[in-house]
N, C-alpha and C positions, 0 to 999 in steps of 0.2 A: 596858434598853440593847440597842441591835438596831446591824447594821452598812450602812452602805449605800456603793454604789458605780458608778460609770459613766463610759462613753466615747464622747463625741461628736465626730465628726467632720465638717468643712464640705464634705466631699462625698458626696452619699450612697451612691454607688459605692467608697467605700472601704470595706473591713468593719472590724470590729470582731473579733478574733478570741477566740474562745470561752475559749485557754487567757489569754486576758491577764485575762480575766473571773474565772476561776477562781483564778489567781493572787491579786488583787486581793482577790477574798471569805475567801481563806486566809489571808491578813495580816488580816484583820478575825472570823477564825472566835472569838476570845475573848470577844468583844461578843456575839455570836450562837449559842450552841451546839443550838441546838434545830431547827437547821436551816439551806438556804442557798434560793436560788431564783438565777437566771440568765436576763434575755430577749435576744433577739437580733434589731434590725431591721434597714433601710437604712442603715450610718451610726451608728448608736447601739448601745450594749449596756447593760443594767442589773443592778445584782448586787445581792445584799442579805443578810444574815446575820440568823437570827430567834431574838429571846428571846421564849418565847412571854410574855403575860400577859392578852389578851384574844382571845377566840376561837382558841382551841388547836389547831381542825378545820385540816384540808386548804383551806380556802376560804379561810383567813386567811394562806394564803402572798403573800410578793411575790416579785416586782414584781407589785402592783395594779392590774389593766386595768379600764377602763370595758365597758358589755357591746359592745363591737362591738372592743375592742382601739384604741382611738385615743389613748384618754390613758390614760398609765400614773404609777406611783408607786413610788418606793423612798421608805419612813419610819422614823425612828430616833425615837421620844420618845413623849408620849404628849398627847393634846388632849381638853381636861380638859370642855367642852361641845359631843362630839361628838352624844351622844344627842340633847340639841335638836335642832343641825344637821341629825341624819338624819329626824327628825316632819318637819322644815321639806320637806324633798328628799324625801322618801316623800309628802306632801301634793300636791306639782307633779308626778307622776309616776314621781319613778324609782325605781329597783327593785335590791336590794340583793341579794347574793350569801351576805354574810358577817356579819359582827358588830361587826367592826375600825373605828377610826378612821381609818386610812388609807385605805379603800375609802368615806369620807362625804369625805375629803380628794378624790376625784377626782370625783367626784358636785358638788360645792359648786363644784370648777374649771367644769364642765362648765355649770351653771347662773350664775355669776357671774363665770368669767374670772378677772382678776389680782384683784381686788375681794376673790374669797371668799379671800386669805390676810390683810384684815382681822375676818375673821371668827373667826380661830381663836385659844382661849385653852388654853397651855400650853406647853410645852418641848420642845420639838421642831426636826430638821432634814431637811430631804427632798429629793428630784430629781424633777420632776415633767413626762414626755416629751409635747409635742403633737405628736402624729405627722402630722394634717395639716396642722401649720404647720411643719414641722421648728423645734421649737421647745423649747428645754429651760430648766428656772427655776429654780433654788436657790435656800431660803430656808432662815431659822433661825428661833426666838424672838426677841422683842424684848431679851433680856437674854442670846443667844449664851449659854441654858445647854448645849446640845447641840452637840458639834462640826461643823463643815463646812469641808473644805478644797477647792480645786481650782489646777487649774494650765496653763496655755495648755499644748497639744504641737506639736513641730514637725513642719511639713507641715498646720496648719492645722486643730486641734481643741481640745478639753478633756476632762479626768478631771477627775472630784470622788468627796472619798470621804469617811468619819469621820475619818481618821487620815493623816497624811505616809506611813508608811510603804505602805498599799495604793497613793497615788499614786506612789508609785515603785518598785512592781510595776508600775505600767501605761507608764510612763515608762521602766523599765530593757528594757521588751519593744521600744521602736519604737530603743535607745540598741543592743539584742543586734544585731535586726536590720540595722541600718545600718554596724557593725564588721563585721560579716561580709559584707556585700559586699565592703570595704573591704580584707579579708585574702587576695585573688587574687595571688600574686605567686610564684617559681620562687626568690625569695631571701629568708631570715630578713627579720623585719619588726620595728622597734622605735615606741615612745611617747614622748614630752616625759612626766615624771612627775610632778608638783608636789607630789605627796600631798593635793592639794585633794578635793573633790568629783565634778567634773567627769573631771579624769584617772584617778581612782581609776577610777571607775565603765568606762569607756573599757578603761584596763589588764586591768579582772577581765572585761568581754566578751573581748577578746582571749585571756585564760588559757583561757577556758573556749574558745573553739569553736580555739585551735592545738594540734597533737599535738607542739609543741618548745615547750623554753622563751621567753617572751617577750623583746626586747631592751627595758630602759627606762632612760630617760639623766636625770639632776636635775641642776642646778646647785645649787649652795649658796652662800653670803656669811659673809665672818669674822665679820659681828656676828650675835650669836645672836638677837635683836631680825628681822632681815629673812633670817632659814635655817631653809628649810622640810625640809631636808634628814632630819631624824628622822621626819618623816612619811611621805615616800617612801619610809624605808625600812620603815616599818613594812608600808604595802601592796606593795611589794617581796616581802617575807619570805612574805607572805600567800598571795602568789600566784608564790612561785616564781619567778621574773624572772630573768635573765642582768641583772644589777642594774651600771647604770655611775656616779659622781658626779663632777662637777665641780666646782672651787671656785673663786668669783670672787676675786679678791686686789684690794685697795685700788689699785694699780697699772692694773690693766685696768679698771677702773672710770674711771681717769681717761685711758685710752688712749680709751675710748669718749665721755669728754666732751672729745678734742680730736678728733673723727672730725670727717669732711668731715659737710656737714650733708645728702645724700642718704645717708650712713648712719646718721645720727640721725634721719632720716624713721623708715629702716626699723627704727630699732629699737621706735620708737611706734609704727608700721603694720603691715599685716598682715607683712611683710618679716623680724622679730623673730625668729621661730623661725629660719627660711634662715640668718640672721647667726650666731645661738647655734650651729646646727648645723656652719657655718666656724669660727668660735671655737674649738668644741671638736676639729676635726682641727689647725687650724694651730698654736694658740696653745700655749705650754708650762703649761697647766694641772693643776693637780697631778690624777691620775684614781686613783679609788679602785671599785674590782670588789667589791662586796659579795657574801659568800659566799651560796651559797642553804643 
């Protein structure tokens, strides 16, 4: 069991940066204790966590380059007729470094293109970079015994890794940096809090990079069925917050379904928040300050 992981991005003037690599390989260090490897191109980075089991030397590290560096490999599994493979590929020429299956894995790319991933029998899942196509390919087994995750990012790339949580090592780094921009401002700054996902994540960038407590505002609902309010408070509590709640009452619920219907727009459109945020100064909503 080995760990692999990477970041591609559709510009290749973008980088990749090194700790988001390392992050990434660290959430996957369980899979791999025998070592790690990191490459770094145009646009791309590749990580990979190593259990050893065949070819234990220094030659059997990845990421797996071809000999000129063009195609590389990150592989997690193992392919059970790689030796054939490599008599076939050492016959037509080429010339092997190591001992490993995953270095006959980029050798067989290199000789058959997309073709040679019917070639391989066994359990395995891998990232496999063409650098002179900018071109990256993820594949698995036919029977998905090995993991493989990925996930579009925004600004116009992908991570894939073994496991969710490295993908969101690589995903919390572009989520850090973009709250902090965001925190320029001469007055306290507050979050819509939902205890979702999303705002979660959001709230704990902001804890981390402010040196005052955060401001974060919930609403809540009398039916316990649509009150998200106990989650909020939990990552509230977590992260320290100047914690506010609101609670919608049966009453204002129906004040908003006799609204004129440009405020019914806004409460379906992006408009929603602005409204909530009037709501909660004008309206007499019951406010509750959750201690830290």
């Amino acid at each position: 069991m080995c760990g692999i992981a990477g970041v591609v991005w559709a510009d290749p003037l973008r980088p990749v940066e090194r700790a988001t690599l390392e992050r990434m390989g660290a959430a996957l260090a369980h899979r791999g204790p025998d070592g790690e490897g990191n490459w770094i191109g145009a646009g791309v980075g590749l990580a990979h966590r190593r259990l050893n089991a065949i070819d234990l030397s220094i030659a059997g590290r990845q990421p797996m380059p071809n000999e000129d560096g063009s195609v590389l490999a990150v592989f997690n599994g193992e392919t059970y007729n790689f030796a054939e493979l490599r008599a076939e590929l050492e016959a037509k020429g080429h010339r092997f470094r190591s001992r490993t299956d995953t270095e006959v894995l980029v050798h067989l790319y290199e000789e058959h293109g997309d073709a040679a991933f019917e070639r391989l029998e066994g359990m395995f899942a891998f990232g496999l970079w063409d650098a002179q196509r900018r071109r990256l390919l993820l594949a698995r087994d036919r029977v998905g015994k090995k993991p493989l995750k990925y996930a579009e990012l925004a600004g116009g790339g992908i991570a894939f890794a073994s496991e969710l949580k490295a993908l969101f090592a690589a995903g919390l780094a572009e989520v850090r940096a973009a709250v902090q921009r965001r925190l320029v401002s001469d007055v306290p700054l507050g979050a819509f809090l939902s205890g979702g996902i999303d705002s979660s994540i959001v709230v704990a960038c902001m804890a981390e990079a402010s040196t005052r407590p955060v401001e974060t505002f919930s609403i809540g609902f009398e039916h316990e069925l649509y009150d998200e309010l106990p989650y909020a408070r939990l990552v509230a509590q977590r992260f320290a917050t100047s914690h506010h709640e609101f609670r919608v009452q049966v009453d204002h619920a129906h004040h908003l379904a006799r609204a004129r219907p440009p405020v019914r727009g806004a409460v379906r459109g992006p408009g929603r928040a602005a409204l909530v945020s009037a709501r909660a100064r004008d309206a007499p909503l019951r406010h509750r300050g959750t201690e830290r």
